[in-house]
C-alpha beads as a LAMMPS data file, in Angstrom:
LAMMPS data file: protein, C-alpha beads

255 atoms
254 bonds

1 atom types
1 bond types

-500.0 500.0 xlo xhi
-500.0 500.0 ylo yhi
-500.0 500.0 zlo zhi

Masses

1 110.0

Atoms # bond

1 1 1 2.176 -22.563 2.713
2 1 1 0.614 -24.542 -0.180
3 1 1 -2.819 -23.033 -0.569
4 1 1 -4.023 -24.867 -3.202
5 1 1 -3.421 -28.048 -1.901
6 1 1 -6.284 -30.803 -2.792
7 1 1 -8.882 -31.044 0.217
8 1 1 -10.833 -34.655 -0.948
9 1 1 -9.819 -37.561 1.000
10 1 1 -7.437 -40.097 -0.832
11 1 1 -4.321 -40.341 -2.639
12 1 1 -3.274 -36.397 -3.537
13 1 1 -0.154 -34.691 -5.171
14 1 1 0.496 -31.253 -4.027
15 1 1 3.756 -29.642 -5.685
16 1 1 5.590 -26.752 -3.734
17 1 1 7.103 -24.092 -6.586
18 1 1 9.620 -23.501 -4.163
19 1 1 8.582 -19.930 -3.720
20 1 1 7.711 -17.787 -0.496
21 1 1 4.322 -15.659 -1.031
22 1 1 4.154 -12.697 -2.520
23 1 1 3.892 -8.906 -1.140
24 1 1 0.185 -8.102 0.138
25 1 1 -1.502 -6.718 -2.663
26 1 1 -3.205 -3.011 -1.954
27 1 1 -7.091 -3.375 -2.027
28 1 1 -7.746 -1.942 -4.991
29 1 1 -5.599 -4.488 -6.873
30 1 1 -6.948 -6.885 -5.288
31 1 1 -10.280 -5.352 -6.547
32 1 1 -9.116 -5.674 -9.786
33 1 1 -9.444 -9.083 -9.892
34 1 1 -5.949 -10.005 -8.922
35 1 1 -3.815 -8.023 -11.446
36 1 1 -0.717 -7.114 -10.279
37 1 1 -0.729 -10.175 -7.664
38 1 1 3.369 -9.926 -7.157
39 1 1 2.011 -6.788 -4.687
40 1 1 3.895 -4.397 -7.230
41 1 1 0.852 -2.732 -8.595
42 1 1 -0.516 -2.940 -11.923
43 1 1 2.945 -3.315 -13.923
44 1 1 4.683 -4.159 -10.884
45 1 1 7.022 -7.239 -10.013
46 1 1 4.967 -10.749 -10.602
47 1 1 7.651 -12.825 -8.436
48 1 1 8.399 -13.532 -5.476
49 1 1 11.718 -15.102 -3.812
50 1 1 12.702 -18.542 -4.445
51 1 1 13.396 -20.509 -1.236
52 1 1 17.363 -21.271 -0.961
53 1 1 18.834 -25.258 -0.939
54 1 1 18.303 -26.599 2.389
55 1 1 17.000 -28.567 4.143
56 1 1 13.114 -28.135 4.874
57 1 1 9.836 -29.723 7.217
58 1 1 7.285 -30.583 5.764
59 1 1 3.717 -30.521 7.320
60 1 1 0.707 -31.984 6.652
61 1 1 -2.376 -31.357 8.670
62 1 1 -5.684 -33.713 7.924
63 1 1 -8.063 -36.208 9.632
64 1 1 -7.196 -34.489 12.932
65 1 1 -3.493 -35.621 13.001
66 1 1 -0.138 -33.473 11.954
67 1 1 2.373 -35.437 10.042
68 1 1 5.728 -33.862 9.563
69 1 1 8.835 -35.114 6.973
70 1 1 11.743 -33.571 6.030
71 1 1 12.366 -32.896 2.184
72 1 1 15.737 -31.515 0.565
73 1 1 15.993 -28.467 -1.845
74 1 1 19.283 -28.726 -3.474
75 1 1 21.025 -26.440 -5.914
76 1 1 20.745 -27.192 -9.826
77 1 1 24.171 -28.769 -10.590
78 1 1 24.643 -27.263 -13.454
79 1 1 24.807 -24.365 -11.346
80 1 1 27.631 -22.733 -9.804
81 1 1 26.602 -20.141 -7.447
82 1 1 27.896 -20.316 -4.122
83 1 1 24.977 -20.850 -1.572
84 1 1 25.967 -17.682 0.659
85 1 1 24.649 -15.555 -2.751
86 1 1 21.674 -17.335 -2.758
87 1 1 20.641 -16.768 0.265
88 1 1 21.719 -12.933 -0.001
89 1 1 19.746 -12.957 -3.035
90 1 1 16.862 -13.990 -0.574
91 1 1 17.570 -11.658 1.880
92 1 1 17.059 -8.877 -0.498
93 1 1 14.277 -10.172 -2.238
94 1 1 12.445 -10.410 1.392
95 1 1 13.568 -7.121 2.233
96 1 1 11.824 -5.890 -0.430
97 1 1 8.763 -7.922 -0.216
98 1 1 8.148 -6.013 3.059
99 1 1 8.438 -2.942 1.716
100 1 1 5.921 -3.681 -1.074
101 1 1 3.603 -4.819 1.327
102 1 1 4.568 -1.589 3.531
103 1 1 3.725 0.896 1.103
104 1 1 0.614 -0.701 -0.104
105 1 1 -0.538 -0.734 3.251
106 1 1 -0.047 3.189 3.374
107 1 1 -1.351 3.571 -0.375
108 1 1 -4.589 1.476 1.403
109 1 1 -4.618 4.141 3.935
110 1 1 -4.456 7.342 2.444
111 1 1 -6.800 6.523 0.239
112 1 1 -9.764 5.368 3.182
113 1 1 -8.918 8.364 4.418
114 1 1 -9.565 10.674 1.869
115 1 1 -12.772 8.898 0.716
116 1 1 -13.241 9.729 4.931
117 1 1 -12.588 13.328 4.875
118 1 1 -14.095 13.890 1.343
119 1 1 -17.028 12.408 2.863
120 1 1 -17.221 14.810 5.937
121 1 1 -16.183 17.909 4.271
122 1 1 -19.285 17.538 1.438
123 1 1 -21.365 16.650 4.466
124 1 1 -20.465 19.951 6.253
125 1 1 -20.720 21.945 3.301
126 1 1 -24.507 20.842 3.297
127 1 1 -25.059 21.493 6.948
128 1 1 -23.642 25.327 6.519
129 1 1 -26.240 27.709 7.286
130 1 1 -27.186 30.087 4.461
131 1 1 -26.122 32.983 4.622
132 1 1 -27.983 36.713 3.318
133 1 1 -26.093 39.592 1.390
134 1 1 -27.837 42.432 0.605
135 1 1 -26.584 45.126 -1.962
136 1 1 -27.821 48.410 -3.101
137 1 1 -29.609 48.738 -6.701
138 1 1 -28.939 50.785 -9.526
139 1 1 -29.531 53.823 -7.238
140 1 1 -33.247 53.343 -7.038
141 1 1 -33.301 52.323 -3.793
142 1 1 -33.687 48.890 -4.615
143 1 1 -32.384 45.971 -2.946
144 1 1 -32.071 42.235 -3.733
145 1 1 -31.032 39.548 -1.510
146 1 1 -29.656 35.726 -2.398
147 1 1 -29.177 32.977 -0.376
148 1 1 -24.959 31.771 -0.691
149 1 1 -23.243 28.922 1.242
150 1 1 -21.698 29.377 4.604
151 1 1 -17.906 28.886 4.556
152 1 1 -17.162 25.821 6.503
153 1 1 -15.011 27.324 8.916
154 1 1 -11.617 25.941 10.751
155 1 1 -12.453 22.252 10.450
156 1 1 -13.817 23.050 6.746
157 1 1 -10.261 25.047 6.434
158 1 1 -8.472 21.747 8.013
159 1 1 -10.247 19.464 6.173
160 1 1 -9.753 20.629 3.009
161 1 1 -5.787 21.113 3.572
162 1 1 -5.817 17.513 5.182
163 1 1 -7.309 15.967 2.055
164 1 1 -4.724 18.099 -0.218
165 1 1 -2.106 16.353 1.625
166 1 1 -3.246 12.747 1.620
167 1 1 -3.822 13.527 -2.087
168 1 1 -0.146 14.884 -2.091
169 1 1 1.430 11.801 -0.252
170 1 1 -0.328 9.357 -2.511
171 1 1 0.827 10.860 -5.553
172 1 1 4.356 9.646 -4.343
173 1 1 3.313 6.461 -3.539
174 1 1 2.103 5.378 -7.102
175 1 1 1.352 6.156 -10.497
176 1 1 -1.934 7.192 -11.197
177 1 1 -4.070 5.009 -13.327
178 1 1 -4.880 6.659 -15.667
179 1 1 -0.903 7.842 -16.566
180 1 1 0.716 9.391 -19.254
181 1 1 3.120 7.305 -21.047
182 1 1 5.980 9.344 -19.396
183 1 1 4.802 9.741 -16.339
184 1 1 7.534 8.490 -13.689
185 1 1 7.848 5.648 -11.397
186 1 1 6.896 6.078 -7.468
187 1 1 7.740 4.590 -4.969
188 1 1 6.147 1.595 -5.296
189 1 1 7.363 0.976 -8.959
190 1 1 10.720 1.710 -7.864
191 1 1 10.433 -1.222 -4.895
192 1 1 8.962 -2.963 -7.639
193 1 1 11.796 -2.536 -10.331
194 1 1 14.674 -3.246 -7.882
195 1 1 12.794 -6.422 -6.426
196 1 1 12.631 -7.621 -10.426
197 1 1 16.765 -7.106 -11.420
198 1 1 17.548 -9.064 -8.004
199 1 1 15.269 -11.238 -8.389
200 1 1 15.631 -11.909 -12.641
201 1 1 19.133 -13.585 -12.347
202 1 1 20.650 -16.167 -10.003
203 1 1 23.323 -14.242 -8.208
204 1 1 24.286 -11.602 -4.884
205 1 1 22.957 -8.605 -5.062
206 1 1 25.371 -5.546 -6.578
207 1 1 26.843 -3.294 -4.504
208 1 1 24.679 -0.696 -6.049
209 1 1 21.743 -2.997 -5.332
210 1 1 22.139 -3.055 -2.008
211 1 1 22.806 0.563 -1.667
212 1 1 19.636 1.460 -3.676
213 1 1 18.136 -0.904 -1.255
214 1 1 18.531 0.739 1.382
215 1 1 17.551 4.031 0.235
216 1 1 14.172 2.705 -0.841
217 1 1 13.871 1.467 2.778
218 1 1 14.589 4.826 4.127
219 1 1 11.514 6.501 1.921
220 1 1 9.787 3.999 3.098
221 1 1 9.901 5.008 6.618
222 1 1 9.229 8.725 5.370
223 1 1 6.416 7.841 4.259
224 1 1 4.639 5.667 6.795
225 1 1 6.064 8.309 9.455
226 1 1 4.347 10.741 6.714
227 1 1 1.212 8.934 7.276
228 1 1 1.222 8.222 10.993
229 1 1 1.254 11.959 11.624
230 1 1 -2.288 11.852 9.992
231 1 1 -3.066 9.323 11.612
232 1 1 -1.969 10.606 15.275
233 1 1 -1.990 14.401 15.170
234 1 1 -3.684 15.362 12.187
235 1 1 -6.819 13.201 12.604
236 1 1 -7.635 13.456 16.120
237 1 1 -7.272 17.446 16.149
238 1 1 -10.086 17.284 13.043
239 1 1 -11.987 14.927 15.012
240 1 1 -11.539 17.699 17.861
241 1 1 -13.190 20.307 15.846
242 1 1 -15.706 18.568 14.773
243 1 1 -17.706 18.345 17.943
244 1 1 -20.778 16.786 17.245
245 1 1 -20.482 15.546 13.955
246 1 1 -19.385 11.998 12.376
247 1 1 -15.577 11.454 13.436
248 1 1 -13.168 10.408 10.696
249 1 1 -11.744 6.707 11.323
250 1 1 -7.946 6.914 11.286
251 1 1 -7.185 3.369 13.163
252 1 1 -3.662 2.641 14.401
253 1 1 -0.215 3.607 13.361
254 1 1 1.502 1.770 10.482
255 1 1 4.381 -0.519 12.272

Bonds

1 1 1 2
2 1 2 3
3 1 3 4
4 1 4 5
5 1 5 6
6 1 6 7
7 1 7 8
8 1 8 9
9 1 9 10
10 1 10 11
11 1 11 12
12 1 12 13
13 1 13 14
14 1 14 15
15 1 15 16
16 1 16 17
17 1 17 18
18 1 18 19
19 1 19 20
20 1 20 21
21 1 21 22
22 1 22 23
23 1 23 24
24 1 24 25
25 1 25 26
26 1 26 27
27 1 27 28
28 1 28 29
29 1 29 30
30 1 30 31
31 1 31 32
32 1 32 33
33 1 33 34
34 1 34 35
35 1 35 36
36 1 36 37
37 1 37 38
38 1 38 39
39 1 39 40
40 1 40 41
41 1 41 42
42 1 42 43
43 1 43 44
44 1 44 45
45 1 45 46
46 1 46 47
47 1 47 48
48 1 48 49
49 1 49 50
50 1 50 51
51 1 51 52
52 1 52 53
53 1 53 54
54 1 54 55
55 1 55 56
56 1 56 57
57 1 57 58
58 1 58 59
59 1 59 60
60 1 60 61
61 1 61 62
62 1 62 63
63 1 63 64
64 1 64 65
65 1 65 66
66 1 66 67
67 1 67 68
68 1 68 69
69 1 69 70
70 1 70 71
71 1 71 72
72 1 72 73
73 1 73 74
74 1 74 75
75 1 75 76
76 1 76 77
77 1 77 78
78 1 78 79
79 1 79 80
80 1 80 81
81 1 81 82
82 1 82 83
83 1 83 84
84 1 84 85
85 1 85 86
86 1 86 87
87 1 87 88
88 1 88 89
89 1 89 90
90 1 90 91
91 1 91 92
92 1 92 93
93 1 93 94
94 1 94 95
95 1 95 96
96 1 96 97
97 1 97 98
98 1 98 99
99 1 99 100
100 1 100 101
101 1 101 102
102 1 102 103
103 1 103 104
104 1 104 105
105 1 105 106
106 1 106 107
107 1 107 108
108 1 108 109
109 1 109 110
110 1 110 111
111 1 111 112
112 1 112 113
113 1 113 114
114 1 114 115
115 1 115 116
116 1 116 117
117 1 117 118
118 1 118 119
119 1 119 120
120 1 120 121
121 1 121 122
122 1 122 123
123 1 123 124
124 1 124 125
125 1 125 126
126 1 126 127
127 1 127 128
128 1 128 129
129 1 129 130
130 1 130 131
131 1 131 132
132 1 132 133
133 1 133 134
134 1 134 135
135 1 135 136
136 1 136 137
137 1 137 138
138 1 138 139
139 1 139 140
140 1 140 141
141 1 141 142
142 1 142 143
143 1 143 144
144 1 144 145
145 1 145 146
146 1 146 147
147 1 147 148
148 1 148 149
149 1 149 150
150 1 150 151
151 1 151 152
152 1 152 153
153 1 153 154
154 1 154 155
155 1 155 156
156 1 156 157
157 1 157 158
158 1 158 159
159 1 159 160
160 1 160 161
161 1 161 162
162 1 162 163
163 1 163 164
164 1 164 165
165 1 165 166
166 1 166 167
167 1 167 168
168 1 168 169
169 1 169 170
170 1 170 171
171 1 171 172
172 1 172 173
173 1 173 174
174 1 174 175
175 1 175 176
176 1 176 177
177 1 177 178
178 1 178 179
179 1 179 180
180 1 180 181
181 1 181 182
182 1 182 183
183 1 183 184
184 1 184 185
185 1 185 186
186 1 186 187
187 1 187 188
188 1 188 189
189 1 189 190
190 1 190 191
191 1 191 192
192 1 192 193
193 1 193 194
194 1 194 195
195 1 195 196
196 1 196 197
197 1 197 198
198 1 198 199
199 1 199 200
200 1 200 201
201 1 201 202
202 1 202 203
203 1 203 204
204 1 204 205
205 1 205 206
206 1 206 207
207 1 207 208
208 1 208 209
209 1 209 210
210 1 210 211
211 1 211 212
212 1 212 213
213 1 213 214
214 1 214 215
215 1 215 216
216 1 216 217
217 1 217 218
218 1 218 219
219 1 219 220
220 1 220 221
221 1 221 222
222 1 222 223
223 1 223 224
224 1 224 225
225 1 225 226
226 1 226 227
227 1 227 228
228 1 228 229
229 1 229 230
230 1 230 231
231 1 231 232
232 1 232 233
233 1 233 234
234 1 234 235
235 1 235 236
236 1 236 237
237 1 237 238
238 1 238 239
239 1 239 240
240 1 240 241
241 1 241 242
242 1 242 243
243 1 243 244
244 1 244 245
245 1 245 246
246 1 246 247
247 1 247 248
248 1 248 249
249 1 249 250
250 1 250 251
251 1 251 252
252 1 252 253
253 1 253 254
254 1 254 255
């Protein structure tokens, strides 16, 4: 879909660069003003795939009528790569696409929900009754007494442990911005790195490519079935235990 396309009535020239969009950012790149818009994060991949030579409809839409036209992509003669590693090439390159847009999506959602449970732990901290201690003096007979917060109790305990693992899982997901210069790649810089040597040269995939592939879709699924424990079990038994007070938002499971 050409976004850009000109919208003021006349004669227009839109050009198609011939590539698919890109992975859906997470929200707080796209709160950086668009850095990192290839979905890989901050020094992640800036590509995307580059549709294959075929043959492809074009639609227009304007004025209240659809016109449609077939247009031709063919492969750069000077090029000799067989068309079946092209579209391979795609394959992988939309494979991982997903799974950038996959694990943002869960890097999104840990994140709103620890901002959630931060929220409602510091709010039940403040809503602990006081509680007295009393201790002998220096053997005068004197006592003294001091006000100390209440301990929070099992959803305090729960929260707490919930939010340590949220923090725990996101860790994996990313690095952390600030990072030390040797700090390894995630997950997502992984995705990010294998998505950039596919996609850097015309050609198949390797055969340790595609294996590499398919292990990064694998911790993929760990971690959005990581998350949609959380988001099933975990969540709803705080909400449980919290009785009367402001529920945590988990929303649905990650498909």
């Amino acid at each position: 879909e050409i976004g850009n396309a000109p919208k003021e009535a006349g004669v227009n020239r839109a050009v198609w660069d011939l590539r698919y969009d890109p992975a859906t950012p997470a929200a707080s790149d796209r709160a950086a003003g668009g850095f990192g818009g290839g979905g890989g994060g901050r020094f992640g991949f800036r590509g995307s795939a580059m549709a294959v030579p075929g043959e492809y409809t074009v639609t227009i839409n304007a004025g209240g009528q659809t016109m449609t036209k077939t247009a031709r992509v063919a492969t750069d003669p000077r090029t000799k790569i067989p068309e079946a590693d092209l579209q391979a090439q795609l394959d992988a390159l939309l494979a991982l696409r997903e799974l950038l847009s996959r694990v943002n999506g869960v890097i999104d959602r840990t994140e709103d929900l620890t901002k959630q449970l931060t929220t409602v732990a510091e709010m039940l901290k403040k809503q602990a009754p006081a509680t007295t201690t009393s201790s002998a003096g220096n053997g005068q007979g004197g006592a003294r007494e001091g006000g100390q917060s209440g301990a929070p109790g099992p959803a305090g305990a729960a929260l707490e442990k919930a939010i340590a693992d949220l923090k725990s899982l996101r860790s994996q997901l990313t690095r952390p911005i600030p990072m030390g210069y040797r700090y390894p790649p995630q997950l997502r810089e992984e995705v990010s790195s294998l998505a950039s040597a596919i996609g850097g040269v015309m050609a198949r995939p390797t055969d340790p490519q595609t294996t590499r592939l398919d292990e990064l879709k694998r911790e993929t699924e760990r971690v959005v079935s990581t998350l949609n424990t959380f988001v099933t079990r975990t969540i709803p038994e705080i909400n449980a235990m919290l009785a009367q007070t402001p529920h945590v938002v988990a929303g649905t499971a990650i498909k």
